[in-house]
Biotite code that builds the C-alpha atoms (Angstrom):
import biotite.structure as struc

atoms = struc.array([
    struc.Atom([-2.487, 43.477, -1.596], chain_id="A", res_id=1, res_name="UNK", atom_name="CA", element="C"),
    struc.Atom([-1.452, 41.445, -4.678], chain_id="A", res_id=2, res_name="UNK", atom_name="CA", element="C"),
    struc.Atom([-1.633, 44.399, -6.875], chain_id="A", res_id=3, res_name="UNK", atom_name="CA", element="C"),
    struc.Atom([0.334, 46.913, -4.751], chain_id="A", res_id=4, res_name="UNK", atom_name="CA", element="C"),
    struc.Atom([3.480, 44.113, -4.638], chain_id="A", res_id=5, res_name="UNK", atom_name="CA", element="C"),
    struc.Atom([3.310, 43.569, -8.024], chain_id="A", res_id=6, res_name="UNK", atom_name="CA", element="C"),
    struc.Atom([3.253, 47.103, -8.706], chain_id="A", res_id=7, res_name="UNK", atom_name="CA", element="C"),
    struc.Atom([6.098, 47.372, -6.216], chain_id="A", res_id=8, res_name="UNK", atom_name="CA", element="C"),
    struc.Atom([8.254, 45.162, -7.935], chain_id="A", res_id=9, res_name="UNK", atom_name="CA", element="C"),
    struc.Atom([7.567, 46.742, -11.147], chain_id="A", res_id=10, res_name="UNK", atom_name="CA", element="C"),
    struc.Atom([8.192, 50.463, -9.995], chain_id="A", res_id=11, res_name="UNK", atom_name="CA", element="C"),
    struc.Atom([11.644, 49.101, -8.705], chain_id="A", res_id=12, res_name="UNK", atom_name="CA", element="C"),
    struc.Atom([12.192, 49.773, -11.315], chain_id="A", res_id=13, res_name="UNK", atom_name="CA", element="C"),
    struc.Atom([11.674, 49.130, -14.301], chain_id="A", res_id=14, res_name="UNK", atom_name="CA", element="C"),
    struc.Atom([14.439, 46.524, -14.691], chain_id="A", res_id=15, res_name="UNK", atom_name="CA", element="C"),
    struc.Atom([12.658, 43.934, -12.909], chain_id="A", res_id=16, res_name="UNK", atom_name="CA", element="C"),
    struc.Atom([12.339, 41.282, -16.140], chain_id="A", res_id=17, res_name="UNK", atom_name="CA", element="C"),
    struc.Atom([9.620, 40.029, -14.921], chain_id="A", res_id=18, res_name="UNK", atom_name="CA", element="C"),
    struc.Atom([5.741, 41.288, -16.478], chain_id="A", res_id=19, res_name="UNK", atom_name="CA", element="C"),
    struc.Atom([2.993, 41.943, -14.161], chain_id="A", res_id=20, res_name="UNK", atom_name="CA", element="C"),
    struc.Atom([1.124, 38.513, -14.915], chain_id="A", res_id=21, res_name="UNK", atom_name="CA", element="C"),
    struc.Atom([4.678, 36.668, -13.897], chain_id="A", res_id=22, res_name="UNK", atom_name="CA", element="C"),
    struc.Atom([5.146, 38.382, -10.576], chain_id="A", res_id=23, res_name="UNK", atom_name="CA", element="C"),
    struc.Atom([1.548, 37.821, -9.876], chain_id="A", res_id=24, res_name="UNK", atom_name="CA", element="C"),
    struc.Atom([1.593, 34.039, -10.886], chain_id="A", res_id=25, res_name="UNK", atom_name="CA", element="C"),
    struc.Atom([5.143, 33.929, -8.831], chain_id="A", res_id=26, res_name="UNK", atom_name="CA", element="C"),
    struc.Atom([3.535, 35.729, -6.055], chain_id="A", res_id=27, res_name="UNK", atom_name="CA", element="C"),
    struc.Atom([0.895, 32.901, -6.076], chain_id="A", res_id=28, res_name="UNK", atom_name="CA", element="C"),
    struc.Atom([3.534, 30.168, -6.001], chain_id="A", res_id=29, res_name="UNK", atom_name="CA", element="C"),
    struc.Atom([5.401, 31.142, -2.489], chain_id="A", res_id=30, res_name="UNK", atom_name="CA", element="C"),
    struc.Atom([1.677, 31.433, -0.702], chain_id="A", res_id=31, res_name="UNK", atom_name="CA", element="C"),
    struc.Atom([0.928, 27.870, -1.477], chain_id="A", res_id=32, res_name="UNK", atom_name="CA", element="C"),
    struc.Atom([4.185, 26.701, -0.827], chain_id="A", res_id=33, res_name="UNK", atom_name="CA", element="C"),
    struc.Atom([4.152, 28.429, 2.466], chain_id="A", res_id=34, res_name="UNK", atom_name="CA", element="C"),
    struc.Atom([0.154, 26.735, 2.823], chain_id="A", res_id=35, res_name="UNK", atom_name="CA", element="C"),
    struc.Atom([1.416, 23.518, 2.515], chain_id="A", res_id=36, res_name="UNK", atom_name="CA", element="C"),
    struc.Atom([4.155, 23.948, 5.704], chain_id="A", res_id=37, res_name="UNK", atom_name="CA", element="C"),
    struc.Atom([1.755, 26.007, 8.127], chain_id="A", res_id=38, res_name="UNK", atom_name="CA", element="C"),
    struc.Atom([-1.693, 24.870, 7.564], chain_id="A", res_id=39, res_name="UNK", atom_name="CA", element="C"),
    struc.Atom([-2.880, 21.286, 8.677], chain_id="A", res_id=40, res_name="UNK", atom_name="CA", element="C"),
    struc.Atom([-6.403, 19.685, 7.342], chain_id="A", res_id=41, res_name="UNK", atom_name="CA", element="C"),
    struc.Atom([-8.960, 17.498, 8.227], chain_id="A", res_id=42, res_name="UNK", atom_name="CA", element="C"),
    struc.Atom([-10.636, 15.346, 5.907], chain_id="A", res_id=43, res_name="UNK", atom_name="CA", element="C"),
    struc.Atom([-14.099, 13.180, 6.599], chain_id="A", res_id=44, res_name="UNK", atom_name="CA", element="C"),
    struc.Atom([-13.678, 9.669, 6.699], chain_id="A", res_id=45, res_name="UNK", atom_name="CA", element="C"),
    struc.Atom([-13.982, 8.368, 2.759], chain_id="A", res_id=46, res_name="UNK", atom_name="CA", element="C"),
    struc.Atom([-14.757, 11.505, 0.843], chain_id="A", res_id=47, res_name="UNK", atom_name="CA", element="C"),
    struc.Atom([-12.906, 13.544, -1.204], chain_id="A", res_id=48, res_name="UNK", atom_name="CA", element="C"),
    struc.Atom([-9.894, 14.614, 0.012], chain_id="A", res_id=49, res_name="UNK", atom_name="CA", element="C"),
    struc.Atom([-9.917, 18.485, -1.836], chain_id="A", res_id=50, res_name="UNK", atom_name="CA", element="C"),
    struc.Atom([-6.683, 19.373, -0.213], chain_id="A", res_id=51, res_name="UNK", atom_name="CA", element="C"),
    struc.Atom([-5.077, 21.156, 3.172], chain_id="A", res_id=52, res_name="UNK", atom_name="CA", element="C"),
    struc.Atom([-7.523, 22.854, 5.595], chain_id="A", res_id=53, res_name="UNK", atom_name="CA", element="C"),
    struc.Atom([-7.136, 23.932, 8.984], chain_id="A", res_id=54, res_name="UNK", atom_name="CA", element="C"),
    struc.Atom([-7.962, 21.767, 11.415], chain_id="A", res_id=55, res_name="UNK", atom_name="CA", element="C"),
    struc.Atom([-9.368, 22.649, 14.809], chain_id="A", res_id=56, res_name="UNK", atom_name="CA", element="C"),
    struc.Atom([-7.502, 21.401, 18.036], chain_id="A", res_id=57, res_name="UNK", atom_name="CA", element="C"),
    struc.Atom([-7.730, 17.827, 19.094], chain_id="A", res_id=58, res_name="UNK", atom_name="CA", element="C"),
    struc.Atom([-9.342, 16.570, 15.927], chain_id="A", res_id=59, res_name="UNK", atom_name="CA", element="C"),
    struc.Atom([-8.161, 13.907, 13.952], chain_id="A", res_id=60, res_name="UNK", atom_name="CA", element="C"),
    struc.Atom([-6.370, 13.538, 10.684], chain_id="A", res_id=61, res_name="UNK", atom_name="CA", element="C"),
    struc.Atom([-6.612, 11.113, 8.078], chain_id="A", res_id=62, res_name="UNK", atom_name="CA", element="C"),
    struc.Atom([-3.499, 8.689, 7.631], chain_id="A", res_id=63, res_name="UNK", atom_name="CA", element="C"),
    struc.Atom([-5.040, 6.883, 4.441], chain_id="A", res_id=64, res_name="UNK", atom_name="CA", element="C"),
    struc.Atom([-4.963, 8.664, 1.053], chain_id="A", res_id=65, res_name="UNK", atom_name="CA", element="C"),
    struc.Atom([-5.552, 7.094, -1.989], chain_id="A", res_id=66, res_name="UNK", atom_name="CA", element="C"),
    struc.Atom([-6.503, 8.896, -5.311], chain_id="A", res_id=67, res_name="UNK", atom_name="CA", element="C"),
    struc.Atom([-9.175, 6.836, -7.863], chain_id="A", res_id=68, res_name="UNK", atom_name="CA", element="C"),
    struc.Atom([-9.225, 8.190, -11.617], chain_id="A", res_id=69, res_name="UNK", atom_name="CA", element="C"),
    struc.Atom([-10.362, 6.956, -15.060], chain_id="A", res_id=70, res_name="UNK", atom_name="CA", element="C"),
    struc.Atom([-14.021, 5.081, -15.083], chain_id="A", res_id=71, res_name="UNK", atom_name="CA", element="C"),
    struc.Atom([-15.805, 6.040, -11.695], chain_id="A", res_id=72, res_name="UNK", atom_name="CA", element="C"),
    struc.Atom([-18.192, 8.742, -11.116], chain_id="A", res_id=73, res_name="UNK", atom_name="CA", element="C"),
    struc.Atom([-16.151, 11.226, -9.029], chain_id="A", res_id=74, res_name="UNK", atom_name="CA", element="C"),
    struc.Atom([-12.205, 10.917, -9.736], chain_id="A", res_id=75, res_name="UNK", atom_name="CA", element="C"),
    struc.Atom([-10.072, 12.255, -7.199], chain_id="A", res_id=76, res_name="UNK", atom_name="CA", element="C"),
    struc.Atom([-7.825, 12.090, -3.969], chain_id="A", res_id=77, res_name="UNK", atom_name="CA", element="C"),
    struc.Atom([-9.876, 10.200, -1.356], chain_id="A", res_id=78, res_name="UNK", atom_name="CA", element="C"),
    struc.Atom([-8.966, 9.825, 2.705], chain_id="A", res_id=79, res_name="UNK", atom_name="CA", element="C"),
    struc.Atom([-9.967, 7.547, 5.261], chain_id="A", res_id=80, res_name="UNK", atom_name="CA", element="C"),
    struc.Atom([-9.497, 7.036, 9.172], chain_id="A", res_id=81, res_name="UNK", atom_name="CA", element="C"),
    struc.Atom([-8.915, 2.856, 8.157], chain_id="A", res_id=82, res_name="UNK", atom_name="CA", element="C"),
    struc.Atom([-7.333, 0.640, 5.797], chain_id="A", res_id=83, res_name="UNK", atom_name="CA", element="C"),
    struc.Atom([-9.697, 0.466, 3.270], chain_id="A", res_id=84, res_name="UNK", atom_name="CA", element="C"),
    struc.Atom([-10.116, -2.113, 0.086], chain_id="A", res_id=85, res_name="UNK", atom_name="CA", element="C"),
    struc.Atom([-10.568, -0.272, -3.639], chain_id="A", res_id=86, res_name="UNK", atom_name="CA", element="C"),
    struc.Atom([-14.423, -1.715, -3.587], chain_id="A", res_id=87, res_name="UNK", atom_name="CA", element="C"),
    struc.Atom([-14.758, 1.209, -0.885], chain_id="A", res_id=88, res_name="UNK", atom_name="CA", element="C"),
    struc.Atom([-12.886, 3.733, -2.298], chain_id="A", res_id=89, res_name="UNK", atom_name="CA", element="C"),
    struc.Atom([-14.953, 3.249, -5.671], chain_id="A", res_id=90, res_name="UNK", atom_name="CA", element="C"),
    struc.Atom([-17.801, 3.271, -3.731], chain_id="A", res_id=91, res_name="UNK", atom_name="CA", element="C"),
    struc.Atom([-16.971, 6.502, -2.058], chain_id="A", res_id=92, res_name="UNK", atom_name="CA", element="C"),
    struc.Atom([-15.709, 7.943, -5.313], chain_id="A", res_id=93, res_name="UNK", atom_name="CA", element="C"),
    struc.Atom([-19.269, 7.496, -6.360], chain_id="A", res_id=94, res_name="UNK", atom_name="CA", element="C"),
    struc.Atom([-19.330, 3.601, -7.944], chain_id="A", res_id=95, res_name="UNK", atom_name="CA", element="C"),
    struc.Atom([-17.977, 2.638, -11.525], chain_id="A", res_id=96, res_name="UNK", atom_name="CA", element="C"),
    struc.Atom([-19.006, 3.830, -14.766], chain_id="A", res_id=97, res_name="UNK", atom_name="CA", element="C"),
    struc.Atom([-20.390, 2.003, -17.498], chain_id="A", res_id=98, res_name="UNK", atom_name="CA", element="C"),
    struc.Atom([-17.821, 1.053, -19.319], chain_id="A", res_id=99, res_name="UNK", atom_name="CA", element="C"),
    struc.Atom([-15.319, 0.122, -16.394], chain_id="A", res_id=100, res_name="UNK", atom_name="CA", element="C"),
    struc.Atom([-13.541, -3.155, -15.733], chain_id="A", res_id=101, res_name="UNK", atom_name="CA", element="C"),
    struc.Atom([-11.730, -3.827, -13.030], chain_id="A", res_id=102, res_name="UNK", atom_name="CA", element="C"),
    struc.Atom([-11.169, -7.422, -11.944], chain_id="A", res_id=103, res_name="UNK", atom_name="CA", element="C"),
    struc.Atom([-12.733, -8.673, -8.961], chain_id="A", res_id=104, res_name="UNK", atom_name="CA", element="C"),
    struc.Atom([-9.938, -9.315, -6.936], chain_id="A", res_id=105, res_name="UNK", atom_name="CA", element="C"),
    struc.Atom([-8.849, -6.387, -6.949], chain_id="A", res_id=106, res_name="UNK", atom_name="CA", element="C"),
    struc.Atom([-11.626, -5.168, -5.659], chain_id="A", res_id=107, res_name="UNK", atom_name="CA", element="C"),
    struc.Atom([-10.699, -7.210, -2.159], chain_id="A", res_id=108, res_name="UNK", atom_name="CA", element="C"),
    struc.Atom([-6.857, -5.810, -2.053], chain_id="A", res_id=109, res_name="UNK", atom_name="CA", element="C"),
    struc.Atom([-6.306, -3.051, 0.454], chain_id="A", res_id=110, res_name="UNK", atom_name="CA", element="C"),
    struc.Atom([-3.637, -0.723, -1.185], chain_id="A", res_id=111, res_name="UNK", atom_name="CA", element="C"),
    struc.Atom([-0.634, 1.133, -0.484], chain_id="A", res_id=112, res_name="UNK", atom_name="CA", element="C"),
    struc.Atom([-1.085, 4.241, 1.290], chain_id="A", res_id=113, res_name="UNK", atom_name="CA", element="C"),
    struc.Atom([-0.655, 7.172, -1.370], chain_id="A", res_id=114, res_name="UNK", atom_name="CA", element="C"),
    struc.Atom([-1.827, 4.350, -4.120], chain_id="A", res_id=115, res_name="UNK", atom_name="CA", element="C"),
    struc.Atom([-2.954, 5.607, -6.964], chain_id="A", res_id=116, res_name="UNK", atom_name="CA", element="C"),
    struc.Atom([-5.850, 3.561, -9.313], chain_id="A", res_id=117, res_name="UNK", atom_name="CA", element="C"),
    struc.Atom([-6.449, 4.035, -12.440], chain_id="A", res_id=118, res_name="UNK", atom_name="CA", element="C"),
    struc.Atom([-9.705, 2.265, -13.946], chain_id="A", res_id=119, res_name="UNK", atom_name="CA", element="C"),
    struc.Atom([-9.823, 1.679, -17.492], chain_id="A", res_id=120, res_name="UNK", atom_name="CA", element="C"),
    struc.Atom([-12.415, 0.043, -20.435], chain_id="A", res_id=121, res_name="UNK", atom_name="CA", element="C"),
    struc.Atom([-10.434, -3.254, -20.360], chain_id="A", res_id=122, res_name="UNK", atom_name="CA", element="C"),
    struc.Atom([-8.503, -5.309, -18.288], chain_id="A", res_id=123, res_name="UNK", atom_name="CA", element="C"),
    struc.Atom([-5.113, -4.265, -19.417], chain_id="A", res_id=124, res_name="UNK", atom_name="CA", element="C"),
    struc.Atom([-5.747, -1.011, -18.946], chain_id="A", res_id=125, res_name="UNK", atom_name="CA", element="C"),
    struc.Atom([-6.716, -0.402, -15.009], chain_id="A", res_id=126, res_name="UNK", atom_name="CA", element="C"),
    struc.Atom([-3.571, -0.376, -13.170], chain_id="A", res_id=127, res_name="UNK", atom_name="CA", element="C"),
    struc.Atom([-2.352, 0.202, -9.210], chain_id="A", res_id=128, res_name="UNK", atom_name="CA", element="C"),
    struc.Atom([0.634, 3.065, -8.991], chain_id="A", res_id=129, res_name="UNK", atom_name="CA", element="C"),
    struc.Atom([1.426, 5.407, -6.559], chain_id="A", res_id=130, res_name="UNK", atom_name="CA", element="C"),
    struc.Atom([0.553, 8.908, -6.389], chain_id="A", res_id=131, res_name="UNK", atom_name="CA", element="C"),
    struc.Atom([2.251, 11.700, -7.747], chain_id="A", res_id=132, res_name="UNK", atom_name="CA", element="C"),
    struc.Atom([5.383, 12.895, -5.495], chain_id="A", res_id=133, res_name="UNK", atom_name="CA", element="C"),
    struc.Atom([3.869, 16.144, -5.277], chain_id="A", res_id=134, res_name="UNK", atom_name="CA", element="C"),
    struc.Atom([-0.065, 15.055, -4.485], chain_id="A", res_id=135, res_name="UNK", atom_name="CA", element="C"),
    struc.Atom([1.774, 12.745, -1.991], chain_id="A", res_id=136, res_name="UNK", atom_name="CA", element="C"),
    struc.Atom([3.756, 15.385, -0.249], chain_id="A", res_id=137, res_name="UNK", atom_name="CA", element="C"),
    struc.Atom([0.709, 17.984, -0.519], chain_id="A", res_id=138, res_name="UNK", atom_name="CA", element="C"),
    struc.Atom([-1.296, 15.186, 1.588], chain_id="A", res_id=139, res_name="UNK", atom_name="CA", element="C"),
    struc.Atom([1.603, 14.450, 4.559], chain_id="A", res_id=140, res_name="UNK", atom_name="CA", element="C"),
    struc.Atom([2.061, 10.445, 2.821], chain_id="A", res_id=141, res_name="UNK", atom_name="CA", element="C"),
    struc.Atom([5.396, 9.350, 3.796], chain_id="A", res_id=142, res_name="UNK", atom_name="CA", element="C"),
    struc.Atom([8.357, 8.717, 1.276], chain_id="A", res_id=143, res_name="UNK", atom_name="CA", element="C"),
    struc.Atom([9.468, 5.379, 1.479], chain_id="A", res_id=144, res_name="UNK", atom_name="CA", element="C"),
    struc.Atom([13.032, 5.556, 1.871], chain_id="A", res_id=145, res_name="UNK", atom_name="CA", element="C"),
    struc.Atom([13.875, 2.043, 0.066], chain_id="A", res_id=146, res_name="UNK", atom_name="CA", element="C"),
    struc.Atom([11.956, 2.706, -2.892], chain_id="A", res_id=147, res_name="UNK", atom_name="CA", element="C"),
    struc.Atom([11.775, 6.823, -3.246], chain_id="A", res_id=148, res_name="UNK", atom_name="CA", element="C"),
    struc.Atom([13.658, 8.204, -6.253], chain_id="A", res_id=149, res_name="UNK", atom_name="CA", element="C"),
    struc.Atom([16.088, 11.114, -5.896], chain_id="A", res_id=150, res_name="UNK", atom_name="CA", element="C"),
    struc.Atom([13.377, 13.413, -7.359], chain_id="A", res_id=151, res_name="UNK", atom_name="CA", element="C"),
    struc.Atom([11.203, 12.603, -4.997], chain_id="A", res_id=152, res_name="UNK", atom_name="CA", element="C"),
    struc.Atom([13.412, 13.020, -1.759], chain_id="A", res_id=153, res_name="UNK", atom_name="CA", element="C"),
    struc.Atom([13.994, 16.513, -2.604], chain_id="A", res_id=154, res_name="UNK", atom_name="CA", element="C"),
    struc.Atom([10.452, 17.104, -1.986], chain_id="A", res_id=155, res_name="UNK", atom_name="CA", element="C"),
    struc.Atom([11.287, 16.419, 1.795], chain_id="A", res_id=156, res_name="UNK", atom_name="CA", element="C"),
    struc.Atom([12.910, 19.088, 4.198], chain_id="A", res_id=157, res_name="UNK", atom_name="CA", element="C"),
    struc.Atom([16.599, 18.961, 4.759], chain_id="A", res_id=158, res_name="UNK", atom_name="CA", element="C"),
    struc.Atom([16.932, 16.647, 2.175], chain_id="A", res_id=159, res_name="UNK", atom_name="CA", element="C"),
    struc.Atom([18.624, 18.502, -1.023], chain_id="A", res_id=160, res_name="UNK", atom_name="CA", element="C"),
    struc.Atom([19.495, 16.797, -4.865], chain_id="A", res_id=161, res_name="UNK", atom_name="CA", element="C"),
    struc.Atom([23.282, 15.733, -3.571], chain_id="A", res_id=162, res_name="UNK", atom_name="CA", element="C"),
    struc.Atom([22.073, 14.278, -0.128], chain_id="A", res_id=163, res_name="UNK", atom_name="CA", element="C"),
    struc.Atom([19.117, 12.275, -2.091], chain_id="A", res_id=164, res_name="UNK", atom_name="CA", element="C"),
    struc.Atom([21.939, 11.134, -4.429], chain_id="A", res_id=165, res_name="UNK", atom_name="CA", element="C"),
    struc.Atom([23.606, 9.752, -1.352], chain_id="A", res_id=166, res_name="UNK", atom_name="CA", element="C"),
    struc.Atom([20.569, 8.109, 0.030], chain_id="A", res_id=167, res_name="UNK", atom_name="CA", element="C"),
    struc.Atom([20.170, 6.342, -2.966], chain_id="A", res_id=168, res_name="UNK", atom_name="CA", element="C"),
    struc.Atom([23.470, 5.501, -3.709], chain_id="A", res_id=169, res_name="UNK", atom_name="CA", element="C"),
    struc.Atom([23.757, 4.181, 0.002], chain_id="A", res_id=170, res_name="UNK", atom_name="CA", element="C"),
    struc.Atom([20.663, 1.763, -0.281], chain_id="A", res_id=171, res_name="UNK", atom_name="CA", element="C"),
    struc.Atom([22.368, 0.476, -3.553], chain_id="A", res_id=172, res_name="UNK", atom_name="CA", element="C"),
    struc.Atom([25.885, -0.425, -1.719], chain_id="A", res_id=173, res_name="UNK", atom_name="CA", element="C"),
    struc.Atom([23.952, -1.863, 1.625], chain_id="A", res_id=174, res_name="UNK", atom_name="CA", element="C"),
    struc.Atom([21.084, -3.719, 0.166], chain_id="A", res_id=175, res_name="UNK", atom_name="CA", element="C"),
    struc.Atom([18.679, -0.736, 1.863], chain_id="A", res_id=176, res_name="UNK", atom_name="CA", element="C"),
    struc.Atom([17.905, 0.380, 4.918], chain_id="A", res_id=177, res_name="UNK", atom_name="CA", element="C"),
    struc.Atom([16.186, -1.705, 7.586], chain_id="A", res_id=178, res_name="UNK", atom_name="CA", element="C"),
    struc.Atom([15.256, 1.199, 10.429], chain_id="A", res_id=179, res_name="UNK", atom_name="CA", element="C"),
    struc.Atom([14.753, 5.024, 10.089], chain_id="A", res_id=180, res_name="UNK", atom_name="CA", element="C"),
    struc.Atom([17.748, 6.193, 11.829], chain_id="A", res_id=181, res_name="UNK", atom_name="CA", element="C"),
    struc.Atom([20.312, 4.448, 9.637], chain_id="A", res_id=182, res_name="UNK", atom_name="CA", element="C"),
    struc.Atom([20.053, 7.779, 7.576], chain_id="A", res_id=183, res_name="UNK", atom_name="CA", element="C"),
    struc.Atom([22.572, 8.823, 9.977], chain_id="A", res_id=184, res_name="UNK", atom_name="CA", element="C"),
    struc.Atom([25.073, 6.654, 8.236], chain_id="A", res_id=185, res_name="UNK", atom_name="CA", element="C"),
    struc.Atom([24.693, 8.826, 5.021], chain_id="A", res_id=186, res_name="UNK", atom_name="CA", element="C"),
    struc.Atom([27.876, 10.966, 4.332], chain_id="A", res_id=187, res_name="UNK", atom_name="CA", element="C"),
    struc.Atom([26.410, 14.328, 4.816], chain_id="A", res_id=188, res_name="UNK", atom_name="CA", element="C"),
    struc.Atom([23.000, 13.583, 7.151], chain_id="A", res_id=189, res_name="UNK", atom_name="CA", element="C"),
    struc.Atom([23.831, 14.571, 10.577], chain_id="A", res_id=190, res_name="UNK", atom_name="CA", element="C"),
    struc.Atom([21.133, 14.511, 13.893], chain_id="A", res_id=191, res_name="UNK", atom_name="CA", element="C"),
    struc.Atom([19.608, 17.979, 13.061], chain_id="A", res_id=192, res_name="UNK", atom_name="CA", element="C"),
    struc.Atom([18.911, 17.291, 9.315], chain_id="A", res_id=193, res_name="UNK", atom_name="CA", element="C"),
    struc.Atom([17.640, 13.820, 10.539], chain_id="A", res_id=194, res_name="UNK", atom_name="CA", element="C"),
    struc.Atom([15.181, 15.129, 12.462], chain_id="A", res_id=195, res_name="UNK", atom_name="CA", element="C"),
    struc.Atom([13.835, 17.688, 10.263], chain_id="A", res_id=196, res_name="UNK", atom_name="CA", element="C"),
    struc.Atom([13.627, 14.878, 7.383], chain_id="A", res_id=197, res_name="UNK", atom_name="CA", element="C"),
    struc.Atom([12.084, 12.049, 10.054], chain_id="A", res_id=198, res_name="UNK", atom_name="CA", element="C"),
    struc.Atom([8.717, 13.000, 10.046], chain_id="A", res_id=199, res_name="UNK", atom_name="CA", element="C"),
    struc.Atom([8.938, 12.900, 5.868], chain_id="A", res_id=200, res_name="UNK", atom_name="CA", element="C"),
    struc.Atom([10.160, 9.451, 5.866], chain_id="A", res_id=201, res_name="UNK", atom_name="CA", element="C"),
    struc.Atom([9.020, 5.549, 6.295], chain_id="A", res_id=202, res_name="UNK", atom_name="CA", element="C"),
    struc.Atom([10.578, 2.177, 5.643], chain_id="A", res_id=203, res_name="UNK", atom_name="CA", element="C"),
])
């Protein structure tokens, strides 16, 4: 199927400026964009979370994603049913490596959701940030709207680059938002686009 619509797009001539191997890697693009809106996983409680797969009816989904990289065994995105503490995760990632340090308390601090860990060979150098926007989106993790950039509220649905402007400019001017619906106060975000964006969003 691939070949015959790349083949189409190059017989329509043949002042398409796109080669083969673009249409083919563009062709690749739209079907995991249009994975990401209509397929829903299901992840097992602490193991590795390898990305969206469809769920059956009436089972559960993971609300806590984390992602672990640097000095443990398995790196990677990681999901759980529960809060859980970084010894966990590092023990479902497989346990430390050699060389890792990571101070002991730590070890006892429950992260984030959509956290990110990175474990390095000394102290300085393991450090708690959050996920990529994109791995964070990919996984359903909320935006929070009092600390998301612009770049990363265009990631959400009927949010575009001038109404994430306005969000963040109206958080600056009001000291941020203290409930969900005060989006509605944004020049430019009216009921419909609120509730297409809702679902995308936390405080």
């Amino acid at each position: 199927m691939t070949a015959s619509i790349t083949s189409s797009i190059k017989m329509n001539g043949d002042r398409s400026p796109f080669s083969e191997a673009q249409c083919r890697i563009m062709l690749s693009l739209v079907i995991a964009v249009l994975a990401l809106f209509f397929c829903r996983y299901d992840l097992p409680d602490g193991r590795a979370a390898s990305g969206p797969s469809a769920a059956a009816e009436g089972q559960r989904r993971p609300r806590f994603v984390v992602e672990i990289a640097g000095a443990v065994a398995r790196p990677g995105v990681y999901s759980f049913f529960h809060e859980a503490d970084w010894a966990e995760v590092i023990r479902a990632a497989g346990g430390l490596k050699g060389s890792a340090c990571v101070p002991g308390d730590m070890l006892r601090t429950v992260p984030v959701n959509g956290s990110l860990l990175s474990i390095g060979t000394v102290p300085a150098s393991t450090a708690v940030t959050l996920m990529d926007p994109g791995t964070r989106f990919l996984y359903f993790l909320p935006f929070a709207i009092n600390q998301a950039s612009a770049e990363e509220l265009v990631l959400v649905p009927g949010i575009g680059e001038t109404t994430a402007r306005a969000i963040v400019s109206y958080r600056e001017q009001h000291g941020g938002f203290k409930r969900l619906e005060s989006l509605l106060d944004v020049p430019g975000i009216g009921r419909h686009n609120f509730e297409k964006m809702k679902d995308y969003l936390a405080l």
